[in-house]
DRENDO-1510 file (C-alpha; in Angstrom, 1 decimal, always signed):
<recs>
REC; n; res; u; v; w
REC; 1; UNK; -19.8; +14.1; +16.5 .
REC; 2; UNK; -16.9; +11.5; +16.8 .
REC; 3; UNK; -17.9; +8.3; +14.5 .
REC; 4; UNK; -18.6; +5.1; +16.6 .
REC; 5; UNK; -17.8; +3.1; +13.7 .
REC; 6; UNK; -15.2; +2.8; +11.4 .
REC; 7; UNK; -15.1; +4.7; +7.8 .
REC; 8; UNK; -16.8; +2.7; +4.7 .
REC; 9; UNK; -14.5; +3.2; +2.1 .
REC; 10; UNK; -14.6; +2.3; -1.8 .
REC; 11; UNK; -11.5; +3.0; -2.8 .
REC; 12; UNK; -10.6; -1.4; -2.5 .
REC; 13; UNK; -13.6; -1.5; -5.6 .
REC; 14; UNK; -11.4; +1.0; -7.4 .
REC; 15; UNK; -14.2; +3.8; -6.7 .
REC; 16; UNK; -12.8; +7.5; -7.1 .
REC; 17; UNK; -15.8; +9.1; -5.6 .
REC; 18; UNK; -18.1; +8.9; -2.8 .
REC; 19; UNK; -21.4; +10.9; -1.8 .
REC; 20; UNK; -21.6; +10.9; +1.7 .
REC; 21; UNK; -21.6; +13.6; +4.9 .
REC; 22; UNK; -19.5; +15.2; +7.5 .
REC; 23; UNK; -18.8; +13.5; +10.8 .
REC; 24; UNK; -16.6; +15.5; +12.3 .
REC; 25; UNK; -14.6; +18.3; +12.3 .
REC; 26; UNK; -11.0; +19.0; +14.1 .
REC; 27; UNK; -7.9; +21.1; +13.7 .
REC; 28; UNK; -4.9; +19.3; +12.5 .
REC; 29; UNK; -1.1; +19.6; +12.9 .
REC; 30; UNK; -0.2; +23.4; +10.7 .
REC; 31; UNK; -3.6; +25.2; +11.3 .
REC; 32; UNK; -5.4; +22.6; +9.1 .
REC; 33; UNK; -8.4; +21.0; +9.5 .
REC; 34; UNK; -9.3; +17.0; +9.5 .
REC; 35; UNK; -12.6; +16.5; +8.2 .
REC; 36; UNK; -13.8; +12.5; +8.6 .
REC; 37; UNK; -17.0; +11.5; +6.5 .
REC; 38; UNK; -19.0; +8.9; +6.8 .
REC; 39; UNK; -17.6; +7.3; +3.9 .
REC; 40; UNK; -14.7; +8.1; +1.4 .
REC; 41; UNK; -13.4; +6.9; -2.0 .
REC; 42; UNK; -9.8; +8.3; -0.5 .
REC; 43; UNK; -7.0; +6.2; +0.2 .
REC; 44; UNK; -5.3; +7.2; +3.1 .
REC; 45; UNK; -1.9; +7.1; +4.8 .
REC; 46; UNK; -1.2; +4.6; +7.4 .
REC; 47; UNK; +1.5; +5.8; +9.7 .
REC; 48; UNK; +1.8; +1.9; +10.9 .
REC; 49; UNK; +2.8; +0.9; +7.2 .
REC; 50; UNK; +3.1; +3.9; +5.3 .
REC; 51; UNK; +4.1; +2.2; +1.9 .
REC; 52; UNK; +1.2; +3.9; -0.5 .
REC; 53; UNK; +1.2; +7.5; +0.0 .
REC; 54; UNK; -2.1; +9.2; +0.4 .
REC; 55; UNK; -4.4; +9.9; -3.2 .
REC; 56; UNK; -5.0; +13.5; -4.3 .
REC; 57; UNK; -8.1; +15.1; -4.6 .
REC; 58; UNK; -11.6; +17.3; -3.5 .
REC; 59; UNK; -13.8; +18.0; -1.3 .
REC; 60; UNK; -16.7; +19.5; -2.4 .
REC; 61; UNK; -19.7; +21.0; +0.0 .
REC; 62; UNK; -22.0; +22.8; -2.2 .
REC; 63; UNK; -20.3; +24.8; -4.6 .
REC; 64; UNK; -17.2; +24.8; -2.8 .
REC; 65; UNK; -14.5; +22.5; -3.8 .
REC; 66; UNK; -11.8; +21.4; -1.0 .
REC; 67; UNK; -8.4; +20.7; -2.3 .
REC; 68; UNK; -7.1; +18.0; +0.2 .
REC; 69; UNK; -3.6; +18.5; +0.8 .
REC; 70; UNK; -3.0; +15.0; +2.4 .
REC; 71; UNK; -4.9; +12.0; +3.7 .
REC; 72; UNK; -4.3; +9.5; +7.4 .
REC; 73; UNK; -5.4; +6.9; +9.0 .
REC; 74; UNK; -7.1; +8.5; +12.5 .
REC; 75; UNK; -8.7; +6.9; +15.8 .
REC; 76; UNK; -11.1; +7.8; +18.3 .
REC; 77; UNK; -12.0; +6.1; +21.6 .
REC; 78; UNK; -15.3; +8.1; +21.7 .
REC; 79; UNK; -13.5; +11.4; +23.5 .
REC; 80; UNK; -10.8; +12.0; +20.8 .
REC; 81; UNK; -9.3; +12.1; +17.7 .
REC; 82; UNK; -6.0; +10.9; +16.9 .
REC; 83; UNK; -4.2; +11.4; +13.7 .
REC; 84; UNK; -1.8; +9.5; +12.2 .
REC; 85; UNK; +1.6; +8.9; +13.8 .
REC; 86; UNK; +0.0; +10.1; +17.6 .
REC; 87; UNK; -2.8; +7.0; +17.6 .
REC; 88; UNK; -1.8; +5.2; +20.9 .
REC; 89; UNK; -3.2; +1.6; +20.1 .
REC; 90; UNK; -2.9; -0.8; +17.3 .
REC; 91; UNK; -5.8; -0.4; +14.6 .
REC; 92; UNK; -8.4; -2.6; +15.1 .
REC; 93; UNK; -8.6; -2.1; +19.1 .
REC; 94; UNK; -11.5; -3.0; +20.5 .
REC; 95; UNK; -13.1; +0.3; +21.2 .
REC; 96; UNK; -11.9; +2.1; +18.9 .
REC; 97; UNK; -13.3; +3.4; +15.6 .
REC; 98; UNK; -10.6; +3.7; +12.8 .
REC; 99; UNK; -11.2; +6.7; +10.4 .
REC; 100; UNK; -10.3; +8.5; +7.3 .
REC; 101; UNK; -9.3; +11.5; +8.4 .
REC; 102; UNK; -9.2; +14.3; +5.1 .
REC; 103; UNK; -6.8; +17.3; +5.5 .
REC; 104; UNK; -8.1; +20.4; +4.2 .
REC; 105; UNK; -6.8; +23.9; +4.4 .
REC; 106; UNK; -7.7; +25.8; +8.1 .
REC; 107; UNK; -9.6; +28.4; +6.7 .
REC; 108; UNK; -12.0; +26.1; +4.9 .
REC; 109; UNK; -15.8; +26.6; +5.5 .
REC; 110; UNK; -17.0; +22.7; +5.8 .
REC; 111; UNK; -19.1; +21.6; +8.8 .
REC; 112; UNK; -20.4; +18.6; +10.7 .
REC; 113; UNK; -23.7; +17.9; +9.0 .
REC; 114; UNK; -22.8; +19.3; +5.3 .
REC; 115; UNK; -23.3; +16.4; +2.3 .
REC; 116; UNK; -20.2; +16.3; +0.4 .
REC; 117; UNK; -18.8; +14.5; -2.5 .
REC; 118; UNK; -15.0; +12.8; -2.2 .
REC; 119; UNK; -13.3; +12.9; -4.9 .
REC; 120; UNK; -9.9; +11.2; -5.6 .
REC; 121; UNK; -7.7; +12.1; -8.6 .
REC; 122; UNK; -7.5; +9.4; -11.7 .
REC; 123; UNK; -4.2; +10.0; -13.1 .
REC; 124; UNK; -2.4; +9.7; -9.5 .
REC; 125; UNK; -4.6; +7.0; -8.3 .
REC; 126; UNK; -3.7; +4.9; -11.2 .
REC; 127; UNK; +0.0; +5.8; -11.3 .
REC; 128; UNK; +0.0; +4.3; -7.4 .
REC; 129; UNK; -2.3; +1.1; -8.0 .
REC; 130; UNK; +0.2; +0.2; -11.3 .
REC; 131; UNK; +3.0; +0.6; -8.7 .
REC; 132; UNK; +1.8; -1.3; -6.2 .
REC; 133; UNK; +0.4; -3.8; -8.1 .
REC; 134; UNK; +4.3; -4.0; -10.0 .
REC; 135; UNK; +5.6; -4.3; -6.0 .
REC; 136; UNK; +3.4; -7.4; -4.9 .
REC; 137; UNK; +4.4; -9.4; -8.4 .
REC; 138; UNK; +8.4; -8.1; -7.8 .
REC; 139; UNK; +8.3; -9.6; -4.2 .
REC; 140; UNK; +6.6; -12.9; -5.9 .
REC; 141; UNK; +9.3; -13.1; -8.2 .
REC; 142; UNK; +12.0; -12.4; -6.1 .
REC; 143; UNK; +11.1; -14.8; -3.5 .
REC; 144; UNK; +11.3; -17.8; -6.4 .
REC; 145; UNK; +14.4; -16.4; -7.4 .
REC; 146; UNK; +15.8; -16.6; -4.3 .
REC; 147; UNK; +14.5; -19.9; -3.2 .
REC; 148; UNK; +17.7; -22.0; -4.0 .
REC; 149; UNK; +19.7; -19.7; -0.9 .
REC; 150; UNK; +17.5; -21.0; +1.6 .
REC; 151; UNK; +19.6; -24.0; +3.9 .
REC; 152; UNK; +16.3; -24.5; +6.1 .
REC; 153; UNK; +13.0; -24.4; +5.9 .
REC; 154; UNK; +11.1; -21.1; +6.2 .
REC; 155; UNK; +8.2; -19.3; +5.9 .
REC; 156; UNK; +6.3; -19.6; +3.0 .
REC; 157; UNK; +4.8; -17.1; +0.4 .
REC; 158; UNK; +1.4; -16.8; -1.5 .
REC; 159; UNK; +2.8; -19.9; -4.1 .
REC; 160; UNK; +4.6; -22.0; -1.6 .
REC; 161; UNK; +8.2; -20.0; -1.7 .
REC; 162; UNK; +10.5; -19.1; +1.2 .
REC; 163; UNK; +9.4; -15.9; +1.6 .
REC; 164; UNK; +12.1; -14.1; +1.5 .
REC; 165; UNK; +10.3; -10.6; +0.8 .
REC; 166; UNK; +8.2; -11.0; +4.5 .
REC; 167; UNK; +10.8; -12.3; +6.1 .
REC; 168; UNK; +13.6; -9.5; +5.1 .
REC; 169; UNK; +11.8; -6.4; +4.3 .
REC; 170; UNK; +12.8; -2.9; +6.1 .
REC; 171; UNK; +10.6; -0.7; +4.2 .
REC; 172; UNK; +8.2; -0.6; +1.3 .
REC; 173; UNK; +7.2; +2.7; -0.5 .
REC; 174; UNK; +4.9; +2.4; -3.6 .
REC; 175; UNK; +5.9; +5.2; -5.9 .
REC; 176; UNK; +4.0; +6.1; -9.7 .
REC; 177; UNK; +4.2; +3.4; -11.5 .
REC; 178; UNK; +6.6; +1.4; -9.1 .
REC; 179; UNK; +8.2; +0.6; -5.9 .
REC; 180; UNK; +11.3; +0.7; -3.6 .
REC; 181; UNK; +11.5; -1.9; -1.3 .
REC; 182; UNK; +14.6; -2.2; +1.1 .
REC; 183; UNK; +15.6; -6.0; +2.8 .
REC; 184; UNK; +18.1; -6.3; +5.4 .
REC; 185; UNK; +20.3; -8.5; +4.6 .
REC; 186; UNK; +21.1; -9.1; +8.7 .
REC; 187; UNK; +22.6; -12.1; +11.4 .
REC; 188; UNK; +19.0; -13.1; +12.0 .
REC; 189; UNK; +17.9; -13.8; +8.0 .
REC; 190; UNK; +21.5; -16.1; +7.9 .
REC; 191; UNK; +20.3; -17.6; +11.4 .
REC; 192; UNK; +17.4; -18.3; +9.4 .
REC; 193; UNK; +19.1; -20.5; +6.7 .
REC; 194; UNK; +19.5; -17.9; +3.8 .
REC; 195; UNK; +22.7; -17.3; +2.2 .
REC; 196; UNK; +23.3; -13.7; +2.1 .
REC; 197; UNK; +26.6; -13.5; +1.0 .
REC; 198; UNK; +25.9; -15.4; -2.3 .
REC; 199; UNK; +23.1; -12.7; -3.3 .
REC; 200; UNK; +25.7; -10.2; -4.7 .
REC; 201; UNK; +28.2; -12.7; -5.2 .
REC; 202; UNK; +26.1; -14.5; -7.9 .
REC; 203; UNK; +25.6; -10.9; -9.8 .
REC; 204; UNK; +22.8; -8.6; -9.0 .
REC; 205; UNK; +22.5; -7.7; -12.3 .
REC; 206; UNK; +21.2; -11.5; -13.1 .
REC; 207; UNK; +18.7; -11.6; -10.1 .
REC; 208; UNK; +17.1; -8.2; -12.0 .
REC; 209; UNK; +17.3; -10.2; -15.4 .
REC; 210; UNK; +15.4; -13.6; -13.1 .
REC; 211; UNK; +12.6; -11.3; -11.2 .
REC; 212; UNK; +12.0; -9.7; -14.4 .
REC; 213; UNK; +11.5; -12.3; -16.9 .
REC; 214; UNK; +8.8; -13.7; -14.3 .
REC; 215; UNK; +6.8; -10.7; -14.6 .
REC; 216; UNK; +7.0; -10.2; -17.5 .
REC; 217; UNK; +5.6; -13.8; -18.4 .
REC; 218; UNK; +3.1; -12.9; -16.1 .
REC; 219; UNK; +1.7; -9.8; -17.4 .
REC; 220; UNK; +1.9; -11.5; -21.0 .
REC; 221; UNK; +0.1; -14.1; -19.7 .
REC; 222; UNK; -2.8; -11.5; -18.8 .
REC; 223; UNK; -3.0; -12.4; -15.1 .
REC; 224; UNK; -5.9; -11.0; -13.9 .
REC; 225; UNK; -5.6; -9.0; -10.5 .
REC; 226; UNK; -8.4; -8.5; -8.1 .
REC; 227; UNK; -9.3; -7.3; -4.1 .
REC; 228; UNK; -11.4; -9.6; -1.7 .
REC; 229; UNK; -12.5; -8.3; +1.4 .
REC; 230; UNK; -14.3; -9.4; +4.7 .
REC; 231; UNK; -16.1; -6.0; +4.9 .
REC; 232; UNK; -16.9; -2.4; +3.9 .
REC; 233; UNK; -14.9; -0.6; +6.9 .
REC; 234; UNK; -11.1; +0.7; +6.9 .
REC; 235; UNK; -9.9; -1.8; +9.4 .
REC; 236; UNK; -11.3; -4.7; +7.6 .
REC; 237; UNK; -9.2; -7.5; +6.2 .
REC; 238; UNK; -8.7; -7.2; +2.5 .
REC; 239; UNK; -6.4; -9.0; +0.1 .
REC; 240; UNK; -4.5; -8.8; -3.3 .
REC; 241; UNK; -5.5; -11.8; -4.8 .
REC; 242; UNK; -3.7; -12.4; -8.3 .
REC; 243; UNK; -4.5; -15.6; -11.3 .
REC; 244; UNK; -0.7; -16.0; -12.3 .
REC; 245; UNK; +0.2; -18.6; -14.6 .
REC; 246; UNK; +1.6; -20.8; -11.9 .
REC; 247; UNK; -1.4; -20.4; -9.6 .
REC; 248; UNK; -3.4; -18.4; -7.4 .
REC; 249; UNK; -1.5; -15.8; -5.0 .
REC; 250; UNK; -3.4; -14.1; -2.0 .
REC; 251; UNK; -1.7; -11.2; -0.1 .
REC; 252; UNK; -3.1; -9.1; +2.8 .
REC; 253; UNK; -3.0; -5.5; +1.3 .
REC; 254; UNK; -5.0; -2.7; +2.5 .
REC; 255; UNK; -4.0; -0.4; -0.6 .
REC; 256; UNK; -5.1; +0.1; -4.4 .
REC; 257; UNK; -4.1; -2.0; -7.8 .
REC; 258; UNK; -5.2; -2.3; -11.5 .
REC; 259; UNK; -7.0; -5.5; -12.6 .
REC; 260; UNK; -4.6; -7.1; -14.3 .
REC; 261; UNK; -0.7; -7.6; -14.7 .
REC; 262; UNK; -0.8; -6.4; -18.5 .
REC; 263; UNK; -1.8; -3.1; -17.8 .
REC; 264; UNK; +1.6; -2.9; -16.1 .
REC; 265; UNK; +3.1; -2.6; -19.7 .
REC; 266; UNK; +7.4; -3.2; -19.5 .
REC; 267; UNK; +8.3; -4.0; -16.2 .
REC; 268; UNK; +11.8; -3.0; -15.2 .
REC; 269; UNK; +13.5; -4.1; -11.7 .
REC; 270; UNK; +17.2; -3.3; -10.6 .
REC; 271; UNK; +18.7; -4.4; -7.4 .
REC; 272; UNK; +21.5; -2.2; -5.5 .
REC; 273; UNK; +23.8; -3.7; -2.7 .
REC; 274; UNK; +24.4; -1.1; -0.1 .
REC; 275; UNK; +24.6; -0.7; +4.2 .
REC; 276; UNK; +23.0; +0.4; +6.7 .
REC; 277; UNK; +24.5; +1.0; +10.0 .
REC; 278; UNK; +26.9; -1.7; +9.7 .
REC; 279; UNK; +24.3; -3.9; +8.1 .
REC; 280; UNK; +23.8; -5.2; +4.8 .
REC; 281; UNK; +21.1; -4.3; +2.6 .
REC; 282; UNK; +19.5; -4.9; -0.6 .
REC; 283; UNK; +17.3; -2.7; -2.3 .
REC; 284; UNK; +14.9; -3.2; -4.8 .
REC; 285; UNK; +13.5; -1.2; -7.1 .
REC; 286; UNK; +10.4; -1.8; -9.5 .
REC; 287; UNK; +9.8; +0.2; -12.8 .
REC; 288; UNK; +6.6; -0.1; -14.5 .
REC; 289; UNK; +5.7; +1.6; -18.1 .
REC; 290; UNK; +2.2; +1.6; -18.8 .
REC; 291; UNK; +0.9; +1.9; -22.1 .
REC; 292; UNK; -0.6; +5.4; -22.3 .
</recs>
């Protein structure tokens, strides 16, 4: 049966398991099968936005316990499911119901019908939230670093900074315990009002020292971290909301964090000037060490 509503998930509470039931069953890309439930504790790939890769984890019917080898975002207009990359409308279509769709191997015996338990691994899920959480405070504390190369008036962040980390970012993937995040450094961000050349020219190495000092204050300070949401389904808003020292910052973030900035332990960022195509870039990238 293809769902008519989108999956509840409770992974955004930090939940690593769910006891719910099968939905549907479909083959998959490589002879494997997508199994949607009703509900899930698994955070899934978005093809969209793909910056936090899929958690790890089970499956278990009975007394059989499903590996699943990845996780997506899916769709279905009722006729069809869609997996990933091949959805054909933008989530939250009217119509549609956006899913969780669980990859499991193709010879697994799992049905429509048959009460499972999702299960997502600790270790990796908490390795990913301390690196995403690390990515959101980097792009806070690059964007006040960076405020002084702005000429005009632009776009603004969660605490009232150009935001240079919207406004130039080309990619964001959320590694354990950090983050790269890539910015084009291109005609249309100098159209804008920022200073591009001045980045490297004022020393990379001091705009790592700037963003990191910030975090760390931050994560000394104890700020606490937490996720607001307008609802219990995938395609429903949620947001990283985070108590920093110098006020309250709300980001739109489907993915998982830790509660608090100290958990991050000694945050570590280095910058690298490079090119792309002809263009300028500037990548970021976020260390975290956790205490263990």
């Amino acid at each position: 049966m293809l769902p008519s509503r989108d999956t509840l998930v409770t992974y955004p509470d930090g939940a690593l398991d769910a006891d719910t039931v099968v939905l549907h069953v479909a083959p998959a890309d490589d002879g494997r099968i997508a199994v949607v439930t009703e509900a899930t504790s698994f955070h899934p790939v978005d093809a969209a936005w793909p910056d936090q890769p899929a958690d790890t984890g089970t499956l278990t019917a009975g007394a059989v316990e499903l590996p699943v080898v990845d996780a997506v975002v899916a769709a279905t207009d009722g006729t069809e499911l869609f997996l990933g990359a091949d959805i054909p409308v933008r989530k939250g279509t009217e119509g549609w119901s956006f899913l969780v769709a669980h990859l499991v191997a193709g010879d697994a015996a799992i049905a429509e019908g048959d009460a499972v338990q999702v299960r997502a691994d600790a270790t990796a899920r908490r390795a990913l939230s301390i690196g995403h959480t690390a990515c959101h405070a980097a792009a806070l504390a690059l964007n006040a670093a960076l405020a002084g190369h702005w000429s005009k008036a632009a776009r603004e962040d969660a605490l009232g900074a150009p935001d240079f980390d919207g406004i130039a970012i080309a990619s964001s993937r959320i590694v354990p315990n950090g983050s790269v995040d890539v910015y084009r450094l291109n005609k249309s961000l100098r159209r804008a009002g920022f200073d591009t050349a001045s980045v490297v020219a004022d020393g990379l190495g001091e705009l790592a020292a700037s963003v990191t000092s910030t975090i760390a204050e931050w994560a000394a300070a104890g700020a606490t971290v937490r996720i607001d949401r307008d609802g219990d389904g995938l395609t429903d808003r949620r947001y990283w909301v985070a108590e920093l020292p110098v006020g309250t910052a709300s980001i739109a973030c489907g993915g998982t964090h830790v509660g608090s900035l100290a958990e991050l332990g000694d945050v570590r960022v280095e910058f690298e000037a490079g090119d792309d195509s002809g263009t300028p870039v500037l990548t970021m990238r976020t260390h975290a060490a956790p205490a263990r």
